[in-house]
C-alpha positions in Angstrom: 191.2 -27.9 114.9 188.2 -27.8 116.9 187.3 -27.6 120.7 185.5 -30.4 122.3 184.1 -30.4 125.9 184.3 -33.9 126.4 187.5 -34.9 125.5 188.2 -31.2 127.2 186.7 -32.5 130.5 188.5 -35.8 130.2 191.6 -34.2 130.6 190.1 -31.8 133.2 189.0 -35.1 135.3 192.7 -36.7 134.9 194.6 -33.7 136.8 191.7 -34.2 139.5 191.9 -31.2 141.3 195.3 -30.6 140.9 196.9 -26.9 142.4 198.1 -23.8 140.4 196.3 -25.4 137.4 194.6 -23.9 134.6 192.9 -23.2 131.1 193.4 -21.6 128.0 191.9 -21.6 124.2 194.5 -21.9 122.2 195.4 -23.6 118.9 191.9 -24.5 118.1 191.4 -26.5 121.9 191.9 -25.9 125.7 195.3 -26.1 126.7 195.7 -26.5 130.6 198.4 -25.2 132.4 200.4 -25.5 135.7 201.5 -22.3 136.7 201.6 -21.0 133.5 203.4 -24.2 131.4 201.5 -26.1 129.2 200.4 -29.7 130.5 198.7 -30.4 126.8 195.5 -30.2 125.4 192.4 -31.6 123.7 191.0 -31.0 120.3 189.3 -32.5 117.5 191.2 -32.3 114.2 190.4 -30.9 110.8 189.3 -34.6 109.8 186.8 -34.6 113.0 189.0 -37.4 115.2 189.2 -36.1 118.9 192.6 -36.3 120.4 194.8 -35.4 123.2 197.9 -33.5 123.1 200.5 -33.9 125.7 203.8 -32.0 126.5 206.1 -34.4 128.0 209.6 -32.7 127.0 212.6 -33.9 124.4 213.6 -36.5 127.2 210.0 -38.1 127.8 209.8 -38.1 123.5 210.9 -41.2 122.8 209.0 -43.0 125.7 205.8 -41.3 124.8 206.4 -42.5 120.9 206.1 -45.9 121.9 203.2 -46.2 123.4 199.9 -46.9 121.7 198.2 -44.2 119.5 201.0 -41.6 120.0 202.0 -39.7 117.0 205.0 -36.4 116.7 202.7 -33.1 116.8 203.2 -31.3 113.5 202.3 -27.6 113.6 202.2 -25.9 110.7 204.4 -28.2 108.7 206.7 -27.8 111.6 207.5 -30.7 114.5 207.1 -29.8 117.2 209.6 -31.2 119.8 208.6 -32.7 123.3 204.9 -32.7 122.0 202.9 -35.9 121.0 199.2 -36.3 119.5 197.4 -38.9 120.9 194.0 -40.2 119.6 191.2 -40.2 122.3 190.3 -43.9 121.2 193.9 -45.2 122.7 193.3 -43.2 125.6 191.3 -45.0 128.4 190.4 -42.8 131.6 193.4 -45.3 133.4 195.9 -44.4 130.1 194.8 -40.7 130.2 196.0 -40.8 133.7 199.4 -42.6 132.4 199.8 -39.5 129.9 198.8 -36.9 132.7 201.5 -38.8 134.9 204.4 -38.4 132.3 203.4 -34.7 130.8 203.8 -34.2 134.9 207.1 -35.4 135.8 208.5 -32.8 132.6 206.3 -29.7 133.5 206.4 -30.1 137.3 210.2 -29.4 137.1 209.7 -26.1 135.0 209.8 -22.8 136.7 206.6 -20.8 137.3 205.8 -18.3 134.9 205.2 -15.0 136.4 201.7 -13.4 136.0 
């Protein structure tokens, strides 16, 4: 995986401003994070197609696997639960808000992490 500033300042531009967020490299990308939880991500993969990652919890799963362009994040030959890939080209500035909007109603209801 491979950083990307654009698809990196998509992502930025969704949360518009938003308090107590953000950034960290990690896993190849930028993750962004409200106090201290992972929101999600952006990357580019191995195969050079940008994409979004979003954490929007075991009970958000299913709802984010049916929308359009949403795959199950596999890490390491390992799923990773309550995380979901999502290809920048089904991810419009108004559907990039969508995702923002979901990953938001699961992180906003975790406890901050201490410094």
């Amino acid at each position: 995986m491979a950083y990307d500033e654009g698809l990196a300042d998509r992502f930025r531009q969704a949360l518009d401003g938003l308090p107590g967020v953000s950034e960290k490299r990690m896993m190849g990308g930028v993750c962004f994070l409200l106090d201290g939880n992972m929101i999600g991500g952006a990357d580019r993969s191995k195969d050079g197609v940008g994409r979004f990652m979003f954490r929007v919890g075991k009970d958000n799963e299913a709802e984010a696997l049916s929308r359009p362009g949403a795959e199950v994040m596999n890490q390491g030959g390992r799923r990773m639960t309550g995380l979901v890939f999502v290809g920048e080209e089904a991810c419009d500035d108004a559907r990039l808000k969508d995702w923002v909007s979901l990953t938001l109603s699961f992180t906003t209801t975790l406890p901050p992490k201490k410094k």
